[in-house]
Structures are given as C-alpha cells and as structure tokens.
Steps between C-alpha positions, in 0.01 A plus 500: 500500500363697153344324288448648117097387393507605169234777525593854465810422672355486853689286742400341815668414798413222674695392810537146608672375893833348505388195740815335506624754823173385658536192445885469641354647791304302544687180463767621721273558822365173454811310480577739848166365655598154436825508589407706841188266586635178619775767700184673657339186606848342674568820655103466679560174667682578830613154647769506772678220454667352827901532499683181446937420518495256215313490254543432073299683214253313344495501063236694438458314147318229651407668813148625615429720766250506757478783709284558821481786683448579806118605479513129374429589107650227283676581165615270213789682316348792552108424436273497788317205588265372755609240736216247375653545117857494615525093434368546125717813463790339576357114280492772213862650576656157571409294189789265526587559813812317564744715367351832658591670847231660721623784670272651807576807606292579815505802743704512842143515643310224307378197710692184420200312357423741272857380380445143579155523282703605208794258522215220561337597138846447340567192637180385352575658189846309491720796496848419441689739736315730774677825695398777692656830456727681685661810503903436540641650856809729408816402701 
C-alpha cells in the first residue's frame, strides 16, 4: 500500500499480513483434531467381545460404557481409570441412577470377576438396567 506524506511527494510503502488465511487455517485443523480425537482413542481400545445369538442394542442416550480389556485396563466411556477409582467414576457418571443403563463390555479373555467386580459396583450404585456386550453372530 502507498501512502502520500505530504513531504516532497515521497511515498512509503508499508506492508501489513492478511491474517484472516492464517487464521482459517487454523480453525479448520482444530475443528479436524477434535473431531478425529475421540475416533483415535475408540479405535486404541481393542476389546474382543465374546459372540452372542440374541442380543438387543442398548440407547446409548442414557447408556455408559465400561470397557475392560484383556490386559485388565478399565475404561469409563472412553477415560481410563484405576480399578480403586472405578466406584467414584461411575457415583460421578450415575447421578440419578435409575434411569441409566450400564453397559460392560469385557474381552473374550477377561476373568469373570473382573466382570462380576464391575456389575457388583452398579448394583450398589442402584443402576437401573445392567448388560454386557456382545458382538451379534451372523446367520
């Protein structure tokens, strides 16, 4: 841009950025990172989940998810916790806790009272429906 001063008709040029392609840039990879994060993080947790015949999708509204795999890790919708904070994990997720499903979703090679542990929790919590999760056999 030239710019008259007034003074023996000199001008100066003085250049400023255009930001605004920087910033859509910017903007735009971090609405990628956040929509790509929580796909990252589902896509790390590798739980086998036994087969089952029957079998009905729970509504994942009022659902909440524990996961453990099969090095025995526990997850609460996707957050890691430790076993001894799993109880007030789940007293912070359940709030009213009759109108919400837990849904456990252990691996094939999981020991039954690491299941049994959870499902023990949510029956102290006063869960209103419990399930374990399956993956559908194709016929």
């Amino acid at each position: 841009m030239n710019v008259d001063t007034g003074k023996g008709g000199r001008r100066k040029t003085f250049a400023e950025p255009n930001l605004v392609p920087l910033i859509d840039v910017s903007l735009i990879l971090v609405i990628i990172f956040m929509v790509l994060t929580p796909i990252l993080v589902h896509h790390q947790l590798t739980v086998k989940l036994p087969h089952a015949v029957s079998g009905e999708a729970a509504a994942s509204d009022t659902a909440v998810t524990v996961q453990i795999t099969k090095a025995g890790a526990v997850t609460v919708e996707g957050t890691a916790v430790r076993w001894e904070n799993l109880e007030r994990e789940l007293t912070l997720r359940l709030p009213k806790s009759a109108g919400k499903t837990l849904l456990v979703q252990a691996d094939r090679g999981v020991a039954v009272e690491r299941v049994v542990t959870v499902l023990d929790i949510a029956k102290r919590l006063g869960v209103g429906k419990l399930g374990v999760g399956v993956t559908p056999d194709e016929k």
